[in-house]
RODO-2510 file (C-alpha; in nm, 4 decimals, decimal comma):
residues 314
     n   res          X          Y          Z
     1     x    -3,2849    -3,0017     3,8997
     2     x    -3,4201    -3,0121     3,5625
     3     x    -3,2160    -2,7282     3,4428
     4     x    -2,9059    -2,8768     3,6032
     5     x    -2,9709    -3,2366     3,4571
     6     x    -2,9867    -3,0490     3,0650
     7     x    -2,6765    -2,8883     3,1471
     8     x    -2,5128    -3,2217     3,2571
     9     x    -2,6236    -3,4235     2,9744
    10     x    -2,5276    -3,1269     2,7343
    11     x    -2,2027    -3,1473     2,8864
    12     x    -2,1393    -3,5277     2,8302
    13     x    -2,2591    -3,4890     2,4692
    14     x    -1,9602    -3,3008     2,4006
    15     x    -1,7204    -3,4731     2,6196
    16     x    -1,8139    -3,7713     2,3773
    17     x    -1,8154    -3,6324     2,0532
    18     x    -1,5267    -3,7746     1,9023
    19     x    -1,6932    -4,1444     1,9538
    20     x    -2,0527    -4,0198     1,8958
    21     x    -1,9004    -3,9213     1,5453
    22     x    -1,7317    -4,2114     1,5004
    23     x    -1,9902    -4,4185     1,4303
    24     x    -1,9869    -4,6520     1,7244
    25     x    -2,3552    -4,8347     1,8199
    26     x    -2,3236    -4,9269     2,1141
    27     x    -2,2063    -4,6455     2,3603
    28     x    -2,2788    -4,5241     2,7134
    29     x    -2,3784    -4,1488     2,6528
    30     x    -2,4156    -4,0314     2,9915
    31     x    -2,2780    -4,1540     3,3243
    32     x    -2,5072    -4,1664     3,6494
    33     x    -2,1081    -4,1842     3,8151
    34     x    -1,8718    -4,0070     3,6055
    35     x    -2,1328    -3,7232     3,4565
    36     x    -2,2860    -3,5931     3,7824
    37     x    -2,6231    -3,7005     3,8148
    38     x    -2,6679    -4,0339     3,9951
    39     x    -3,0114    -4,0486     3,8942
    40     x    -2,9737    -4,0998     3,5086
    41     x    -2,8195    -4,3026     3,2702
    42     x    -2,8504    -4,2734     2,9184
    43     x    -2,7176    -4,5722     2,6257
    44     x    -2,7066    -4,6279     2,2795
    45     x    -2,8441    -4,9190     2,0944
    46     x    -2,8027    -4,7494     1,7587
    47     x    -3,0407    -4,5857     1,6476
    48     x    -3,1787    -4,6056     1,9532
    49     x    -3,1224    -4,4217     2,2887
    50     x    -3,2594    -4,5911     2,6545
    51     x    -3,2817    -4,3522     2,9199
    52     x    -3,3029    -4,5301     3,2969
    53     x    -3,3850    -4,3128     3,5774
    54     x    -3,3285    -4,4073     3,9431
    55     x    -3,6424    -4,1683     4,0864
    56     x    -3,9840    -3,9990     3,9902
    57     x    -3,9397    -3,8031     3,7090
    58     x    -4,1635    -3,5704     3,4567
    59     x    -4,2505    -3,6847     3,1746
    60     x    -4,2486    -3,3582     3,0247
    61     x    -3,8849    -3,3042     3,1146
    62     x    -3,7749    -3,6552     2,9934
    63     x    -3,9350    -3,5549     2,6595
    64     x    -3,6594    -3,2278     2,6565
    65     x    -3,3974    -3,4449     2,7166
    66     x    -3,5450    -3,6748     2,4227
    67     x    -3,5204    -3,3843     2,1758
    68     x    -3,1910    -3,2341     2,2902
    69     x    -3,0054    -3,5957     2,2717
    70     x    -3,1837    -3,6272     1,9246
    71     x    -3,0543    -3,3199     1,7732
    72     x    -2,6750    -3,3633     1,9553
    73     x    -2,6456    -3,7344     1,8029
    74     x    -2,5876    -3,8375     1,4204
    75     x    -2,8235    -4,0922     1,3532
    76     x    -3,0078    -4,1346     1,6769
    77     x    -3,3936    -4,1320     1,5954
    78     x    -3,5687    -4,3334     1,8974
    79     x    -3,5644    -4,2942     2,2547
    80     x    -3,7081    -4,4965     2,5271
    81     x    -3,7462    -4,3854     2,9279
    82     x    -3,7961    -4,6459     3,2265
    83     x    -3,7926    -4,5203     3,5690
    84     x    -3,6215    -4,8396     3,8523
    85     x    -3,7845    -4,7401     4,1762
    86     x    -3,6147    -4,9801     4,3899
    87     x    -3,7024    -5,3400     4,5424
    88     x    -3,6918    -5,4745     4,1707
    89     x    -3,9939    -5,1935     4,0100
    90     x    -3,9839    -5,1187     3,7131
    91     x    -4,1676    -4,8874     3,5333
    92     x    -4,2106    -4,7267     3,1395
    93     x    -4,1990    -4,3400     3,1415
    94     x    -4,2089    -4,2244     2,8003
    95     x    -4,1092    -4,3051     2,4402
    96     x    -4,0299    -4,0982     2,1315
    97     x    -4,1097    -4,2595     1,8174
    98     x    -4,1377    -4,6251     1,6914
    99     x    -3,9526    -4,8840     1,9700
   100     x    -3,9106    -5,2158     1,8386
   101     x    -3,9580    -5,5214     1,9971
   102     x    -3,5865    -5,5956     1,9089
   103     x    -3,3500    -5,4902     1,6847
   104     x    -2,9903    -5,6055     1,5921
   105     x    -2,6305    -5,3435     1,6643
   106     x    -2,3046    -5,4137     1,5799
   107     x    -1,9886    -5,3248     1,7019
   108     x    -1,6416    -5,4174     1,5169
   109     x    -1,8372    -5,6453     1,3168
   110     x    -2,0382    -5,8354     1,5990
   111     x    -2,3880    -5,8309     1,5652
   112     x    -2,6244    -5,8288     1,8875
   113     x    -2,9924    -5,8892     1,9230
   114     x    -3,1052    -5,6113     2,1858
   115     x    -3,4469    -5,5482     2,3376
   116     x    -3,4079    -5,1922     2,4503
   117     x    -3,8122    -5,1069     2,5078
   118     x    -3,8546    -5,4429     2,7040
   119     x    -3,9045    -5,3196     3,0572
   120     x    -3,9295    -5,7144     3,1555
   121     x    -3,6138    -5,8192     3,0124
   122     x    -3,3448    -5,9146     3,2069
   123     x    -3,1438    -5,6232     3,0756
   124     x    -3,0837    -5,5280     2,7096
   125     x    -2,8825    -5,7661     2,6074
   126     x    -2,5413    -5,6081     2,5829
   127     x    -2,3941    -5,3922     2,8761
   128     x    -2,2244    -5,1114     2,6302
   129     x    -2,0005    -5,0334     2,9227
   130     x    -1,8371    -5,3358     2,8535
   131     x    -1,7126    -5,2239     2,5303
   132     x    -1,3139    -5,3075     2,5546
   133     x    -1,3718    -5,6194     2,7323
   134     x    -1,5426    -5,7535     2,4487
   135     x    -1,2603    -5,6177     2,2404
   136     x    -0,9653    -5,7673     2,4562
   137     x    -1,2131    -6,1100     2,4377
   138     x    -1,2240    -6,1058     2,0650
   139     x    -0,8216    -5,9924     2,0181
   140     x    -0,6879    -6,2251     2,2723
   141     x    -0,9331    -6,6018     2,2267
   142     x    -0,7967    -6,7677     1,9277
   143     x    -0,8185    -7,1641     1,9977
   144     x    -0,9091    -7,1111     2,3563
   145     x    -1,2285    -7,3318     2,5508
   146     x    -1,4050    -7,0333     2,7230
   147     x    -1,6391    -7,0463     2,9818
   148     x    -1,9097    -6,7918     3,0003
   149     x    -2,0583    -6,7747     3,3670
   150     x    -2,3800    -6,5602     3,4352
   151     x    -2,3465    -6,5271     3,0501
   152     x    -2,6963    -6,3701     2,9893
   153     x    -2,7702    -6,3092     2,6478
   154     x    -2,3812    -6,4427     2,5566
   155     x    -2,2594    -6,1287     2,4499
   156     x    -1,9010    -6,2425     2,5761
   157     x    -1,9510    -6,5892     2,4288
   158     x    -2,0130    -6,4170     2,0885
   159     x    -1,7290    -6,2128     2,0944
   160     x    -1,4993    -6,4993     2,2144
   161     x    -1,6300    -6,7055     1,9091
   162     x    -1,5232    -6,4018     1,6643
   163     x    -1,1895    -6,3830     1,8043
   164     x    -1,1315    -6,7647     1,7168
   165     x    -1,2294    -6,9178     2,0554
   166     x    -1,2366    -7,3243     1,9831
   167     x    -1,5880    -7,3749     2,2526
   168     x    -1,7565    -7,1415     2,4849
   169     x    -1,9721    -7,3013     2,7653
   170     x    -2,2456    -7,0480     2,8349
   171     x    -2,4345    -7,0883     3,2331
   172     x    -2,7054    -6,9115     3,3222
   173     x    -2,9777    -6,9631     3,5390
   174     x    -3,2333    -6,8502     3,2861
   175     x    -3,3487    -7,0609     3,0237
   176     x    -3,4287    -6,7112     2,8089
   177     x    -3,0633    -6,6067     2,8459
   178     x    -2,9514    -6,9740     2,6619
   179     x    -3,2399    -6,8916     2,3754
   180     x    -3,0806    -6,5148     2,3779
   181     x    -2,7540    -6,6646     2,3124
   182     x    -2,8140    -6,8867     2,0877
   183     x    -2,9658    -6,6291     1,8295
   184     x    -2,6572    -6,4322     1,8793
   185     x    -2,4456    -6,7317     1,7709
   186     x    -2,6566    -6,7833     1,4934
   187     x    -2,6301    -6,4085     1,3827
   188     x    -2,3078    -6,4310     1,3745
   189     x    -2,2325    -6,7438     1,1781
   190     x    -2,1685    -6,9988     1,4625
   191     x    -2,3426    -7,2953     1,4648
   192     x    -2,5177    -7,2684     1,8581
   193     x    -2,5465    -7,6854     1,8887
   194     x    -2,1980    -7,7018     1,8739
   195     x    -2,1546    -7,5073     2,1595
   196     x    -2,2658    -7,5988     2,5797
   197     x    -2,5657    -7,4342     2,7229
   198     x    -2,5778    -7,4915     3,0678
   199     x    -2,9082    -7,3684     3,2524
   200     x    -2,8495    -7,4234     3,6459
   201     x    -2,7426    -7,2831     3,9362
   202     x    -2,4166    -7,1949     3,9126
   203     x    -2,2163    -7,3278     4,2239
   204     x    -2,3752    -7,6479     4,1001
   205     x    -2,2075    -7,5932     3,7689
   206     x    -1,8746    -7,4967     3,9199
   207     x    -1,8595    -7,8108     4,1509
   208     x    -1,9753    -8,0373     3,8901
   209     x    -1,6897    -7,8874     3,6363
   210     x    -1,4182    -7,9061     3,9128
   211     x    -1,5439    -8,2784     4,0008
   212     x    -1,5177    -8,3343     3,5805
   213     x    -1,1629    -8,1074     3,6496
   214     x    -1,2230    -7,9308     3,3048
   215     x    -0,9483    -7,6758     3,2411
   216     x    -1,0688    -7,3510     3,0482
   217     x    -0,8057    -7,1025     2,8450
   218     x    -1,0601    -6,8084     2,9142
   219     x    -1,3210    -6,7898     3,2020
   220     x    -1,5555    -6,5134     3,2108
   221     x    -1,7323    -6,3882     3,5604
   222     x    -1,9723    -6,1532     3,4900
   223     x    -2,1273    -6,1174     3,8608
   224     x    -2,4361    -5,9511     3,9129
   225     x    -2,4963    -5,6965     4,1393
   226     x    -2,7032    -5,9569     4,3403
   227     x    -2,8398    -6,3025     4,2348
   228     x    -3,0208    -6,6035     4,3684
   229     x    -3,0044    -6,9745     4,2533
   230     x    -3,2563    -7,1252     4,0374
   231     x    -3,3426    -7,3936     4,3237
   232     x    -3,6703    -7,3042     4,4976
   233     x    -3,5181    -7,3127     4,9014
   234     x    -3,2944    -7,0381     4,8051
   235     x    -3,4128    -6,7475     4,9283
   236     x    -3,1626    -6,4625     5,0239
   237     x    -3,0293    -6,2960     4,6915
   238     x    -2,6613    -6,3547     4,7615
   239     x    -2,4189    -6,0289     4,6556
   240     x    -2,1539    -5,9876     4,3890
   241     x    -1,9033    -5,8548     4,5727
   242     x    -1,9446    -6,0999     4,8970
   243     x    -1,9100    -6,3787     4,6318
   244     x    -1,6409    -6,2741     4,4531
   245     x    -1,3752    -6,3977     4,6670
   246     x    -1,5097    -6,7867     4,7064
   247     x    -1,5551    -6,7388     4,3203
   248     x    -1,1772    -6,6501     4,2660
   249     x    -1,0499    -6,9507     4,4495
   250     x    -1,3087    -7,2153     4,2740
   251     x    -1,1938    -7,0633     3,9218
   252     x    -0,8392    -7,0899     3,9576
   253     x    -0,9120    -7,4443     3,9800
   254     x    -1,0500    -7,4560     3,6641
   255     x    -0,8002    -7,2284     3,4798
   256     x    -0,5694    -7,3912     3,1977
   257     x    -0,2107    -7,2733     3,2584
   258     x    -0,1334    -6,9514     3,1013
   259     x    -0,4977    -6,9044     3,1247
   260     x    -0,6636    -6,5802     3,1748
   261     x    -0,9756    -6,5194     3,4088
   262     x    -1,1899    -6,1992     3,3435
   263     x    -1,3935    -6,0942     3,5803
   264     x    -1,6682    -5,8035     3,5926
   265     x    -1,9025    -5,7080     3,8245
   266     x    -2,1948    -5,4476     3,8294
   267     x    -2,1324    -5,4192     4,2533
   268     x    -2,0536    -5,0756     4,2819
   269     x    -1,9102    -5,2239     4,6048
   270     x    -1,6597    -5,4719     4,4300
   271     x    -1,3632    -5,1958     4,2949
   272     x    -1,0150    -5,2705     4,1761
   273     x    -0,8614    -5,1203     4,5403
   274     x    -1,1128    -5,3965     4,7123
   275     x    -0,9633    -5,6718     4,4748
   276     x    -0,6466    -5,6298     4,5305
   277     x    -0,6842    -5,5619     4,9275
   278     x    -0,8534    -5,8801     4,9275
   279     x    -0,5982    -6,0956     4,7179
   280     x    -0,2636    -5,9661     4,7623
   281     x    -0,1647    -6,2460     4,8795
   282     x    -0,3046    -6,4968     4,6076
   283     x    -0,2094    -6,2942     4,3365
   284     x     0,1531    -6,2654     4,4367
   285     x     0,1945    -6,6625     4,4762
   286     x    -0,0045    -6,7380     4,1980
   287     x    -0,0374    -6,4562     3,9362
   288     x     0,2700    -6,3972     3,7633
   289     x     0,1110    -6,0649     3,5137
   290     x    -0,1809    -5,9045     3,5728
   291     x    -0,3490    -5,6282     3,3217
   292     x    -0,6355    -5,4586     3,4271
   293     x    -0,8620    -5,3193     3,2224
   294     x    -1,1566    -5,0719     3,2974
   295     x    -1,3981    -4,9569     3,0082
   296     x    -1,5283    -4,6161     3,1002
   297     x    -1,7352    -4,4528     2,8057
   298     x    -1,8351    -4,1577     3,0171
   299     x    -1,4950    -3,9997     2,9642
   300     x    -1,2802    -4,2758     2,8726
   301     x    -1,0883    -4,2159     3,1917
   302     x    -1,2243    -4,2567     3,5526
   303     x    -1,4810    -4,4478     3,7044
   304     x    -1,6591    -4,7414     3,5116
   305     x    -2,0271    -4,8198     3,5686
   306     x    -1,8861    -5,1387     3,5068
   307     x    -1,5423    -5,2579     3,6090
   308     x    -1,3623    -5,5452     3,4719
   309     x    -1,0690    -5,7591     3,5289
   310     x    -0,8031    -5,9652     3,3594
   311     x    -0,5662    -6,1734     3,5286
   312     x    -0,3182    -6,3830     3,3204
   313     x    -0,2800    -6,7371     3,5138
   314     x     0,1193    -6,8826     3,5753
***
């Protein structure tokens, strides 16, 4: 396995050299989907690289794979290995020289505080696999009132606000994520206070904004693989995919004509085929275009680890 796994991330070093080279920071390097092991995944903060393994492994091995994803990458000087053994366990494997506690990355300009050796973090900060919808965000929200659900650390909000975007109401459950956020404003030039941070469950949110009936040019969906609500009684995490549908019908509500709702989701079970199964229907009375729009750095082609979805509103 260990020989195979060298081979495979050798492999996906050269399949990416033409964006390794070009100077991108942020940048999925290998592909637990689209590079052949299911048990790795390997990102780029930078500088830095984050490997995430989904078993056991050897710390000796991880420490070859250090060295030969060193030598292959321009500019990559730091790695940093967790191990997610299921039922929410996390655990640090190995690290190869000096991890900050954070560090900033840009990408077309943005700048991103990311915590890539904080095992307790609620993620990184930025999802790199969600590269061009970022990009499509920024090209596409001059003078538009976004809203930013499960917004984290407001990646999307930030690169709404550099594309022009008039307000961006960030929810999230997690009073960290709002902080998060609002230092990513900030580092980018935005004055956070002038801007909504909601921290609450968020079909509260939803049925207190359709109650208000606030209309949004851009809503962003970012569903977790699972989630629960911030209120104590709720105990079952609920799933991304099994909410996505109730979801679609609240936000169309809340849609501005000739607005545009993207959704992602990090469901492996929620895929484009699903979607459009589920709301061929819907989308035919009440979608006149629809783009879609998957960023897969493995390749560039193929499956996502992350999909995500436009859909411009009649």
């Amino acid at each position: 396995m260990a020989s195979t796994r060298i081979r495979l991330l050798k492999d996906a070093i050269e399949k990416r050299q033409k964006l390794l080279d070009s100077g991108l920071e942020l940048l999925r390097v290998f592909d637990r989907l689209g590079d052949g092991d299911a048990s790795m995944t390997i990102d780029r903060y930078g500088p830095l690289l984050r490997f995430e393994f989904y078993e056991a492994v050897d710390v000796r091995h991880v420490q070859k794979l250090f060295h030969l994803a060193i030598n292959a990458m321009k500019g990559a000087s730091e790695c940093f290995a967790l191990e997610r053994l299921g039922q929410g366990k996390v655990r640090e494997v190995a690290r190869l020289g000096q991890i900050p506690e954070s560090n900033i990355v840009y990408e077309r300009g943005r700048r991103y505080l990311v915590q890539v050796g904080n095992i307790h973090a609620a993620g990184t900060g930025v999802f790199v696999d969600q590269r061009s919808s970022r990009n499509w965000l920024s090209q596409n929200a001059d003078g538009a009132r976004v809203l930013n659900l499960f917004a984290h650390a407001g990646a999307f909000g930030v690169a709404a606000l550099c594309g022009g975007a008039r307000s961006v109401d960030h929810v999230d459950g997690a009073r960290k994520s709002a902080e998060w956020a609002s230092i990513n404003y900030e580092l980018n030039g935005f004055n956070a206070r002038k801007h909504r941070f909601i921290v609450d469950d968020i079909d509260l949110v939803l049925k207190r904004l359709c109650r208000q009936k606030r209309q949004y040019d851009i809503i962003i969906c970012d569903l977790p693989a699972s989630f629960k609500g911030v209120k104590k009684n709720r105990k079952a995490f609920s799933q991304g995919a099994l909410r996505f549908r109730e979801y679609f019908d609240i936000l169309q509500g809340l849609l501005a004509r000739q607005g545009s709702l993207l959704i992602a989701c990090n469901d492996r079970n929620l895929n484009l085929r699903v979607i459009l199964s589920t709301f061929e229907k819907s989308i035919q009375r009440k979608i006149r275009t629809m783009n879609v729009g998957a960023d897969c750095t493995s390749i560039e082609t193929s499956l996502p680890a992350t999909q995500g979805f436009w859909f411009d509103h009649c």
